[in-house]
Structures are given as structure tokens and as C-alpha cells.
N, C-alpha and C positions, 0 to 999 in steps of 0.2 A: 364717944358721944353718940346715941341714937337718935335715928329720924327714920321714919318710916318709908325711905327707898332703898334698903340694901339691896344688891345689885341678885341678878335671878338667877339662882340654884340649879343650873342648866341641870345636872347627870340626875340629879335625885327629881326636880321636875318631869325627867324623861322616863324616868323609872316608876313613875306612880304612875304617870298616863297608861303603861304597859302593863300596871303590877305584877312588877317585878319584886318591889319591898310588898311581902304580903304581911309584915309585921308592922305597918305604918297604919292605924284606923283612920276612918274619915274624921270623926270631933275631935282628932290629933290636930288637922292640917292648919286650924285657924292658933295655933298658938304661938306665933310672932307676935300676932296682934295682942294676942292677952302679957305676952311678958312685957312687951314694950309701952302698954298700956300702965303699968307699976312706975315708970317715972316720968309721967306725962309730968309737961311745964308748957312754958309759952315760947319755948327757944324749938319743942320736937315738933314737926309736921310736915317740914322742905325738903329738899337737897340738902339743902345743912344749915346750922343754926345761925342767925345772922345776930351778932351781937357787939350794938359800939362803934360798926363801921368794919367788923370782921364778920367773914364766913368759916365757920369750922364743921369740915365735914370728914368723915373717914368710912371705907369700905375694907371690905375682907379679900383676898383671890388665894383659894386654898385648892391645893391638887387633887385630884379624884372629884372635888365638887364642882368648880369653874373650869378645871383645864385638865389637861393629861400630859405628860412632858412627851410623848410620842407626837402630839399634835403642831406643838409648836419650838422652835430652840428657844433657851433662855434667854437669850434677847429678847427674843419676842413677848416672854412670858411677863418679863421686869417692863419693856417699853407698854401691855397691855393693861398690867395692874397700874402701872401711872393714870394711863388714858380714863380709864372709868372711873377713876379718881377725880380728876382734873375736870369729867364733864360735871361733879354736881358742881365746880363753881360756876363753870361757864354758863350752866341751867338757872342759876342765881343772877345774871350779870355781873358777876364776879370777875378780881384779876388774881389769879393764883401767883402767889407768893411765896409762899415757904413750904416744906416737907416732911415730914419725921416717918422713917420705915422701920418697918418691924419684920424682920424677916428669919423663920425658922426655918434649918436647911438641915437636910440628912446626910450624916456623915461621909456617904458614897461619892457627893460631888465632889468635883476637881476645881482645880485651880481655875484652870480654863472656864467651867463653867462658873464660877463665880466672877472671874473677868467678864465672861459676856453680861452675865445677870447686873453687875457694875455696870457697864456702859449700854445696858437698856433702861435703866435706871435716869445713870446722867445727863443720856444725850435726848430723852422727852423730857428732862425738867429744862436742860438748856433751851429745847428749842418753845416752850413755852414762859421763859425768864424765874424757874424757880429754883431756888436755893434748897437743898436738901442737907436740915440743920441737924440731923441727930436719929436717933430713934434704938433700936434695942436690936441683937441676933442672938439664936437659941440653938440647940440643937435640937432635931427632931426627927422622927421616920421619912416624913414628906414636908414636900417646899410648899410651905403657905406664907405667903404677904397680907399684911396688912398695913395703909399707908394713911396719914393724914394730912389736909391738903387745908393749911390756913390762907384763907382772901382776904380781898379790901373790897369792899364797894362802898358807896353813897348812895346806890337808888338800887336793892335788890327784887327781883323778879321773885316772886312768892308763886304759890299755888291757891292762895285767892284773892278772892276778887273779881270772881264770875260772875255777871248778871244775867236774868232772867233772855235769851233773844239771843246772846253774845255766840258767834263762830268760836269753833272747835279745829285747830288744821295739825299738819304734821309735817315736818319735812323729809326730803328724802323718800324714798322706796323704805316701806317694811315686808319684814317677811324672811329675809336670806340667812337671818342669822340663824333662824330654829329649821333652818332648811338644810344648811352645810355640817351644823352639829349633826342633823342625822344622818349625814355622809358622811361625818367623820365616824360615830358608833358602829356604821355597818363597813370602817376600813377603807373609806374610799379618800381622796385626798383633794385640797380644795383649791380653787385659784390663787395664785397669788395676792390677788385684791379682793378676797373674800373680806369680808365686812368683821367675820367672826375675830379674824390678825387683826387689820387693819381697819381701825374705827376713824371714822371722817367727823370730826366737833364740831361745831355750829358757832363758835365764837361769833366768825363776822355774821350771820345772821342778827343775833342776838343781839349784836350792837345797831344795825339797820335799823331794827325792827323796835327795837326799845320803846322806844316811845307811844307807839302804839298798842306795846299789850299793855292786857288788864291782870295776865296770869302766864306761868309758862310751868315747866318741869323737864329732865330728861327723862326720856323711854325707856327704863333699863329691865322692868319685869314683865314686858309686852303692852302694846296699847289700851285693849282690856282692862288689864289690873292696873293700869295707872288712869286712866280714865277713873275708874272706880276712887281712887284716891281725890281726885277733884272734885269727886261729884260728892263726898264726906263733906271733908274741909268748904264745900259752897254750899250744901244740903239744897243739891239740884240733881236733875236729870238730864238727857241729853234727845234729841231727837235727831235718827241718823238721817242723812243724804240718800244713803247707797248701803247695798247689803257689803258687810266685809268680814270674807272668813276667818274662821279662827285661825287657821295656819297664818294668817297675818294679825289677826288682833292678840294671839296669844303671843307671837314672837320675839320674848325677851334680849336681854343685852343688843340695843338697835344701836341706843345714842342718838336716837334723832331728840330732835325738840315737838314736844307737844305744846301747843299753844294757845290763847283766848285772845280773841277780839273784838271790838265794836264792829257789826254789818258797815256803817258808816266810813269805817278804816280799811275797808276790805283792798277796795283797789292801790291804795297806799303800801298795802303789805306784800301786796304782787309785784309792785313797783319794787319796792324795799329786797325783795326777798330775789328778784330776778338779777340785783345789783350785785348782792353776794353770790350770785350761781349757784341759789338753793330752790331747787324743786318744793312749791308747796301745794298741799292738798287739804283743802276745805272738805271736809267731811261730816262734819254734825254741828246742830246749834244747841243753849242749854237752851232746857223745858223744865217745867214744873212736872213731866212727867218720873217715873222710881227707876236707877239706874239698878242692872243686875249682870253681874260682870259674868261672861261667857268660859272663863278659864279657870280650870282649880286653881287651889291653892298650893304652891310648890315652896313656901319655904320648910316647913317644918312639917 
């Protein structure tokens, strides 16, 4: 199923900013947009398609593009491809439900490591209540996953529904995730609660706070280019607060929540957001003025 938030292309994003692919031209880069433009409907635009009282969403984590297996153990790598999965529902007000994985593995791994890839697997569907019903395995040169994450909701969080005036905020700190990748490219090694392993979801936020937004989305290809996506789907602009670098606006795979609200709801949502022990920041309101996203384009 396509929607226009596949998660960010860390190594090849890192590699264009450097060019290093000199065989990648620039009127290549927008071409997500033109293939996925071939099956527009009314179900693509969100985190994932909401249809009926279901959310169905799926994401890709392929080796050499999202990860490196030096970076992380298989644990880590099966518990990570859940997580980014798992946030388009929670970015939805979704309750993640069921599972189907797809996973192609290169002949060299062991038992062992298909044990641990198992129980990084099980023990993030356990500790979010999801059953993992099926899905396919292949052989292949490298480990790539791909997972699909079917919800339930009755009141889904979209990405419109901005109005002209409405607050922009974020939660969480941005920034650390395209900071430790390049600590990891040049060999260096990261904390334990780097952001990059360890992604911290917004559920109880998002339940707090529900009733007050008018719009939400996860972060996952930096604030920038998800910005940009809001400012489509509402055909607005945004007028910032505060100057914010691109090392933070560009800083893909965050997971926070990006969110819209009524100036009117503001102190509600400080309220709301301090109950869950999330850090939020108000940073721009929409305008009738032309959004122009600061970051290349890194999927393709």
C-alpha cells in the first residue's frame, strides 16, 4: 500500500548531500513523487490508509539503505523495523493490531541470529499488543524487512485540516538522529539511548492531546520535508517563530510527532503534553504565505 511517508533513505540521502553517487542527476531526485503519483486514490496522503475503521500502513528497512548490521545486533535491527512501523499508526491515533513480515535473509546468517531477529520481532509486537499473523521469507544477498502494521481507530488523526492562523509544534528534541548517523559513517560509536536504536513513540501524547489537534503526522523524513507535505495536502504556508537549522530541520527517522492546533488550545496542549512527559515546541503558525522546503530530495 503507498502513502507518501516512506521512512528516510538515511545512506543514499547522505550520499547525495556529499556526492558521492555522481551517477544520480538532480530531475532524478523528485521521482517518488511522480511514481506514486500513478496510483493516487482517496485512501494515499497519511501515515497509512484509513479505511472502514482500519489503518493499513507498511514500511520498507533494507540493509546498506536504513541500516548496516555493524551498527546494530539483530535484535535491534527486527525490534527497529517494528518501531517505525508501529509509529505510522500511533501518528494516526491508531491501535496497532496485527503484523504480516516479510523478511529476506542471506544465506550466511545463523541460527542464532535468526533467534535474536525472532525475538526482536516478538517482544516489540508483545509489548505494544500485536499479533504477528503471517507474512513471507526469501533468500537473498542482504537482510531487508518489510512489515505491515494493520490498526483500528474511530477518530483518525490525518494530515488535514489546517487552517489559516493554526500552531505548528513538535515534540521531543530534533536533530540527533542525522547527527549519530554521521558518527556512525565516520566509525564512531553511539550511546546506548541514541535515538537512532532507540526510538521513543508518542502514543501517550497522542492520546492527551487528541482532541485538540486539527492535524498530526510522524517525523520520519525530517521536519522540513514533512512540513512540506502539510503544507500540499492544506495548500498553506507556514510563518516560522524562530530561525531552525537545517541540521535539525533536515534530520530524518526522528519519530516525533508533528502537530496543528488552534492558538486558542495552545495552553491545553502544554497542559496535555506535560501530563504525558513530552517536551513540546511551538515553532511556526500557518500563513497564506508559499512553503519552500529547505532539504533535498533523498529518496530516489
Amino acid at each position: 500500500m503507498f502513502h507518501v511517508n516512506p521512512k528516510m533513505v538515511y545512506l543514499r540521502h547522505y550520499f547525495i548531500a556529499r556526492n558521492i553517487n555522481k551517477n544520480l542527476k538532480e530531475d532524478e531526485l523528485n521521482l517518488e513523487d511522480y511514481f506514486i503519483s500513478q496510483f493516487k486514490n482517496r485512501y494515499i496522503g497519511d501515515d497509512g490508509a484509513f479505511i472502514d475503521g482500519f489503518v493499513y500502513s507498511k514500511d520498507a528497512f533494507f540493509q546498506n539503505i536504513h541500516f548496516k548490521t555493524e551498527w546494530m545486533n539483530y535484535y535491534q535491527i527486527a525490534q527497529k523495523a517494528m518501531l517505525i512501523n508501529i509509529s505510522d499508526a500511533i501518528a494516526m491515533n491508531a491501535k496497532p493490531k496485527y503484523a504480516l513480515l516479510s523478511v529476506a535473509m542471506p544465506k550466511n546468517m545463523t541460527k542464532k541470529n535468526m533467534q535474536e531477529l525472532a525475538a526482536g520481532f516478538k517482544d516489540t509486537a508483545q509489548k505494544y499488543n500485536i499479533k504477528i499473523i503471517g507474512g513471507d521469507t526469501i533468500s537473498n544477498t542482504k537482510l531487508d524487512i518489510t512489515i505491515t502494521i494493520i490498526s483500528k481507530t474511530t477518530k483518525p488523526l490525518l494530515r488535514k485540516g489546517i487552517n489559516s492562523r493554526d500552531l505548528l509544534a513538535y515534540t521531543g528534541h530534533l536533530g540527533s538522529s542525522l547527527k549519530d548517523l554521521k558518527k556512525l559513517l565516520g566509525l564512531g560509536k553511539l550511546h546506548k539511548k541514541s535515538k537512532f536504536v532507540n526510538i521513543n513513540l508518542r502514543e501517550k501524547f497522542v492520546n492527551k492531546t487528541f482532541r485538540h489537534l486539527k492535524a498530526g503526522m510522524d517525523i520520519s523524513d525530517g521536519l522540513f520535508s514533512d512540513l512540506g507535505k502539510m503544507s500540499s495536502i492544506n495548500k498553506i504556508g507556514f510563518r516560522f517563530y524562530k530561525k531552525i537549522p537545517k541540521s535539525v530541520g533536515c534530520s530524518g527517522e526522528e519519530y516525533e510527532m508533528l502537530v496543528a492546533f488552534s492558538p486558542k488550545d495552545k495552553k491545553a496542549m502544554f497542559r496535555r503534553a506535560k501530563q504525558s512527559r513530552t517536551r513540546l515546541t511551538v515553532f511556526a503558525s500557518a500563513s497564506r504565505k508559499k512553503y519552500i522546503n529547505r532539504c533535498k530530495a533523498h529518496h530516489f
